[in-house]
N, C-alpha and C positions, 0 to 999 in steps of 0.2 A: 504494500500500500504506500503509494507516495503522496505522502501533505504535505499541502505549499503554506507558508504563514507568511502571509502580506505583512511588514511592520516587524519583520523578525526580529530585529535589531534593537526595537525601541524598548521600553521599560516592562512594556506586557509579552509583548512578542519574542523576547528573551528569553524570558522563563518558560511560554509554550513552547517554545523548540526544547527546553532544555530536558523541560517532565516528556515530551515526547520521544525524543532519543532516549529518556532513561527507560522508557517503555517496549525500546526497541525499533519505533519505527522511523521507517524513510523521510527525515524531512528535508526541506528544502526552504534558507529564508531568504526571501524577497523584501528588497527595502534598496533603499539610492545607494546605499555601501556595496550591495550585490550586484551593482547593475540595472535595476528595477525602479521606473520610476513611475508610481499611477496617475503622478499629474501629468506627464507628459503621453505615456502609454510606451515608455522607452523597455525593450526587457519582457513587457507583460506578458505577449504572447508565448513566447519560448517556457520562460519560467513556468507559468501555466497546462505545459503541453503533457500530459500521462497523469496531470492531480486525480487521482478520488478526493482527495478532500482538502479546500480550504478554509482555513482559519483566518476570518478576515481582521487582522488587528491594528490596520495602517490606521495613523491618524496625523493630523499636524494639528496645532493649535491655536497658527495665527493663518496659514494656506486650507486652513478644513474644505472650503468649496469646491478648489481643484484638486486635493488629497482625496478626500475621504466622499465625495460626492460622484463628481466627475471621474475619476477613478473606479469608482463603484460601477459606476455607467459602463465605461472602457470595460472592466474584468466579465460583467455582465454578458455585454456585446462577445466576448470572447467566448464565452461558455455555454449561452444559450441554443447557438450552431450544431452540436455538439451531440451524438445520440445518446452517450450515456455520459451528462456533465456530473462532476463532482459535489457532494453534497457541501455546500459553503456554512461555515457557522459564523454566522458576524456578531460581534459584541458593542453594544451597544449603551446608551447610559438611562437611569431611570426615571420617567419623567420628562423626557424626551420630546413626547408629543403635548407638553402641559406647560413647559416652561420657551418663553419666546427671545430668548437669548437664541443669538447667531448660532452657537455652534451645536445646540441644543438641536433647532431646528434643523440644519441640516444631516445630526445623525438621523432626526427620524426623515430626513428624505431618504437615506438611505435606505433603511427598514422599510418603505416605500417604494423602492428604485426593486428589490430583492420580491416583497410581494408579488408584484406584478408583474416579474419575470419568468414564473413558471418553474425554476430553478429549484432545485429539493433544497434548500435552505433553513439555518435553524439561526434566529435572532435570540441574543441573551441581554436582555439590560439588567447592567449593573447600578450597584451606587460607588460615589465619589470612591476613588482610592485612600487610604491614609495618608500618603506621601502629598495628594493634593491639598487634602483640607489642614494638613500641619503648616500648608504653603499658605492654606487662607490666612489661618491663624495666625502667621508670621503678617502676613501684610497689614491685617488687622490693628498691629500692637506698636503703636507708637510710645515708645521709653515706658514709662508707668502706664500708660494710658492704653485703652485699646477700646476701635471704634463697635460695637458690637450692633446687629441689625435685630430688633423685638421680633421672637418666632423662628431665626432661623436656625436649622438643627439638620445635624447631618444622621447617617447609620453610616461611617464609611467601612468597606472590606480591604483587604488582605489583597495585594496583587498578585503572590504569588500563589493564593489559597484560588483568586477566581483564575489564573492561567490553566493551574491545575486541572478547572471543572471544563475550563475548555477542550483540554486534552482528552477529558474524557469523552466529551461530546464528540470529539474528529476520531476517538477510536471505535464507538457506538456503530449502531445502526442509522444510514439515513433514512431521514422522510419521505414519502412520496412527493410531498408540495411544499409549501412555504409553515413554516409554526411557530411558534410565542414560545420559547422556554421558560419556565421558572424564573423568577427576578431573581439576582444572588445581593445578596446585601451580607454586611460582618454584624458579629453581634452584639454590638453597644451602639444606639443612641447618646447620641452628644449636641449640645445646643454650640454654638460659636464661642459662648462667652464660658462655656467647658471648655472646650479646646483650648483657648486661650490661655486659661487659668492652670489649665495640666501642661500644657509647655511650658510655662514660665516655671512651672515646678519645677519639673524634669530639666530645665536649665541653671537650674538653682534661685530660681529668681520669686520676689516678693509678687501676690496675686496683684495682678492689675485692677487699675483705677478703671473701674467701665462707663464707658457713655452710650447708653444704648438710643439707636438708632430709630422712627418708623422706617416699615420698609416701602419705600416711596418707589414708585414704577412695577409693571406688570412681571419682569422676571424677581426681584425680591419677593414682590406679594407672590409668590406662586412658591418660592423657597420657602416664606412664613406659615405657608396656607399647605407646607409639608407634602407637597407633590412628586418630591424628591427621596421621598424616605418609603421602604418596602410594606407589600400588603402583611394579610398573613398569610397567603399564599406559596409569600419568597421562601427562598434556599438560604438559609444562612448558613458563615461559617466562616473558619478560619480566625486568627488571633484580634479582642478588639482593641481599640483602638490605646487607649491604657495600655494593654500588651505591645503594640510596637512604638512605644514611645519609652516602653521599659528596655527596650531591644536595643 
């Protein structure tokens, strides 16, 4: 079995190669250090040529349109020709289609781009990474002070705990059609003005001074109004977020 991991390289895509070679099988990563570039469609085709399964986990964070969008389109195009294409699992974030932040909306274009393509595909939206919202938290915290928004609250997971669930899904059985996986979320809820308060611990530092925020504009209120935080539905799992701050 050869699986291709779009974004091999980057922070998620690393570790899906890494648990899937320890698994034993064929991978293969694509990303702009390999050759492979989905904004352009440089690579794509080749890289792409004998997959059963890709793990879609390219993303950019300031190019998302031509990365993760338009890319999306390109790998599509590529695969749909195809009499027996590879089953694609894209990962995806939570809230997606609720929160009207740029990059937000264009993952669910993607989720969207993959529907409609007929393609046996499995979409998994996650929540926030830990490594991101310790980023929020950092921006957040000026000297003593840190700007806090009322209501917003994360559940983030474990990168290397949702890689993992990926691997499992690219070694699984595919779908006939298009499907909604399980949300994966970690298992602590945290508000902003937590997060904040356990970093500065964990840095040795006195609890900050908070000024809490309304959350003014359409993507905070949708952060407050916890659109971003898993049903009970979700898959949780992996260390939370306490845990990798102990790490």
């Amino acid at each position: 079995m050869k699986i291709v991991v779009t974004g091999g390289k980057g922070l998620l895509g690393t570790e899906v190669v890494r648990w899937l070679e320890g698994r034993g099988a064929t991978v293969v990563s694509a990303s702009r250090r390999t050759g492979v570039d989905l904004a352009t469609g440089k690579g794509l085709e080749a890289v792409l040529e004998g997959a059963d399964r890709v793990v879609h986990a390219a993303t950019h964070s300031i190019r998302h349109r031509s990365v993760d969008l338009d890319g999306t389109r390109r790998m599509i195009k590529i695969l749909a020709g195809r009499s027996r294409p590879p089953h694609v699992i894209y990962i995806s974030l939570l809230g997606c289609d609720k929160i009207p932040f740029r990059y937000h909306r264009v993952k669910y274009g993607c989720e969207l781009e993959l529907e409609r393509s007929q393609l046996p595909a499995t979409v998994v939206r996650a929540t926030q990474y830990h490594v991101l919202v310790e980023g929020i938290a950092r921006t957040a915290t000026l000297g003593p002070l840190a700007l806090v928004v009322h209501g917003m609250a994360f559940q983030p997971c474990d990168h290397r705990w949702l890689a993992s669930e990926l691997a499992d899904l690219a070694l699984g059985p595919a779908p006939s059609g298009f499907v909604r996986a399980a949300d994966r979320a970690g298992p602590e809820r945290v508000s902003l003005a937590d997060a904040v308060t356990l970093l500065r611990a964990r840095d040795g530092k006195t609890p900050p001074r908070l000024i809490t925020l309304p959350p003014i504009g359409a993507t905070l209120g949708a952060y407050a109004a916890g659109v971003n935080l898993p049903g009970a539905d979700a898959k949780i799992g992996g260390p939370s977020f306490r845990g990798f701050l102990d790490r």
